[in-house]
C-alpha positions, -999 to 999 in steps of 0.1 A, spaced: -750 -106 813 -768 -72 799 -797 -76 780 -805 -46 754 -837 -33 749 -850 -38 715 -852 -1 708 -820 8 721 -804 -16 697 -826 1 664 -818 39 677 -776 28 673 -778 15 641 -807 42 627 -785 71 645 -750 70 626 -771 58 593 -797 91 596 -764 111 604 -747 98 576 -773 105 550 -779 145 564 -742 147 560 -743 132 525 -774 155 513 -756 190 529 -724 179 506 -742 174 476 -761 205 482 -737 223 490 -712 216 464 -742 219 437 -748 258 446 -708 270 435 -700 293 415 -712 327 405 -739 338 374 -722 355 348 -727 394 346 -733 417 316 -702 429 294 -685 395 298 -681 371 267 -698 340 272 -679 310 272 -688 284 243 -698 253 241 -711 220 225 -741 198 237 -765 174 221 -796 185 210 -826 164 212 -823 148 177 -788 137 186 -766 169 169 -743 184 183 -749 223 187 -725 253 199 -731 283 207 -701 296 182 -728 282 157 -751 314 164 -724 340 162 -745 371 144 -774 363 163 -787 372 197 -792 344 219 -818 339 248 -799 313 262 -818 298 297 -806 269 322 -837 251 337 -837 220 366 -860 188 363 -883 188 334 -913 169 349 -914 197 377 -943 215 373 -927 249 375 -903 241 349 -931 230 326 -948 263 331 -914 276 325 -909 259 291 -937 266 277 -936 300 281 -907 300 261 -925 286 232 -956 309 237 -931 337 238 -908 324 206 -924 344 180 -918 376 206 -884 368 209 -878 361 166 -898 386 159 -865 405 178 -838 386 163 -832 366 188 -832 323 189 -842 305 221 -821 277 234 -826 255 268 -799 240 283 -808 212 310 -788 189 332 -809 152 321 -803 127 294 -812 136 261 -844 112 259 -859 132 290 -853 159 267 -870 143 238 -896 135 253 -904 168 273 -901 184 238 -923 161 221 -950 164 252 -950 205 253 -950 207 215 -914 226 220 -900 241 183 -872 254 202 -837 241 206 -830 223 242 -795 213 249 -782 185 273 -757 190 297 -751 153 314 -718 164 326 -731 201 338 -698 215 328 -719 243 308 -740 249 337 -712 252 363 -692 271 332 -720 297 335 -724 297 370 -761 285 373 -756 255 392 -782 259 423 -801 222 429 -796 189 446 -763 178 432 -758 207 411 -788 210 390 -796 239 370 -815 270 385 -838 290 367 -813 316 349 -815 329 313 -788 352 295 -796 377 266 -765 373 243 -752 398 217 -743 391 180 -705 395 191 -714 369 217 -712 392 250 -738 385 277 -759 413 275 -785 410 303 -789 382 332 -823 371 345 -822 353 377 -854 346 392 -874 314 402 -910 325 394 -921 316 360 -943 344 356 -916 371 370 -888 355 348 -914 359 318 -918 393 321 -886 405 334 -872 385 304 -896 406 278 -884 440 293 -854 437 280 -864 439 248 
């Protein structure tokens, strides 16, 4: 009769377990970072999502106005904070140009709620549970297919006029108010 070690037995079962879980994380990764951002001159694609006091918003709705429309990931990251708020600290900027901010995020509306209440947001943020918007506009980039950092400048006529894709808050901020 063989007798196992103790540790030989643990490394078996941890081995196809630890295995298992890489594989699972690569998939989910991997299949969250599809699709490509959409690109100036193209019409962008509508939709509706809830808005944190529960109404249903499209973008049709703004037709005649110009749009800063930005994807963001998880609001209680730090970045993202930083990110949002310059948004608001920027909102009189952007009206001041004709334009009307909207956030669209991947969580459930009451992480939305409350992220608006805490920052003191006046803007409009939009939930996307399903991420159908986000995939729709190409800015899925997370673990399991969270929104990266990207905000579109739409026209009046509702053509994407100028993409900013960049991670750091500070960069996007300014690269954001050049366009303008």
């Amino acid at each position: 009769m063989k007798i196992s070690h103790p540790q030989n037995i643990r490394l078996r079962t941890f081995l196809p377990q630890f295995l298992g879980s890489i594989t699972i994380f690569l998939l989910f990764f991997l299949l969250g970072c599809e699709g490509d951002s959409l690109s100036p001159g193209q019409k962008a694609p509508d939709f509706t999502l809830e808005n944190t006091e529960g109404d249903e918003v499209s973008l049709s709705d703004y037709k005649g106005e110009y749009i800063i429309l930005f994807f963001f990931g998880r609001s209680d990251n730090q970045s993202i904070v930083n990110h949002l708020k310059n948004f608001e600290e920027d909102k009189t900027f952007y009206e001041d140009n004709r334009a009307v901010v909207i956030g669209v995020n991947h969580e459930r509306k009451e992480l939305l709620v409350r992220a608006h209440e805490k920052y003191h947001l006046t803007y409009t943020l939009l939930s996307d549970e399903s991420k159908k918007t986000i995939k729709n506009y190409g800015c899925q980039g997370g673990f399991g297919g969270t929104a990266k950092r990207v905000t579109f400048i739409i026209g009046k006529d509702g053509t994407i006029l100028s993409v900013v894709d960049n991670n750091d808050s500070q960069e996007h901020r300014e690269e954001l108010r050049s366009e303008f």
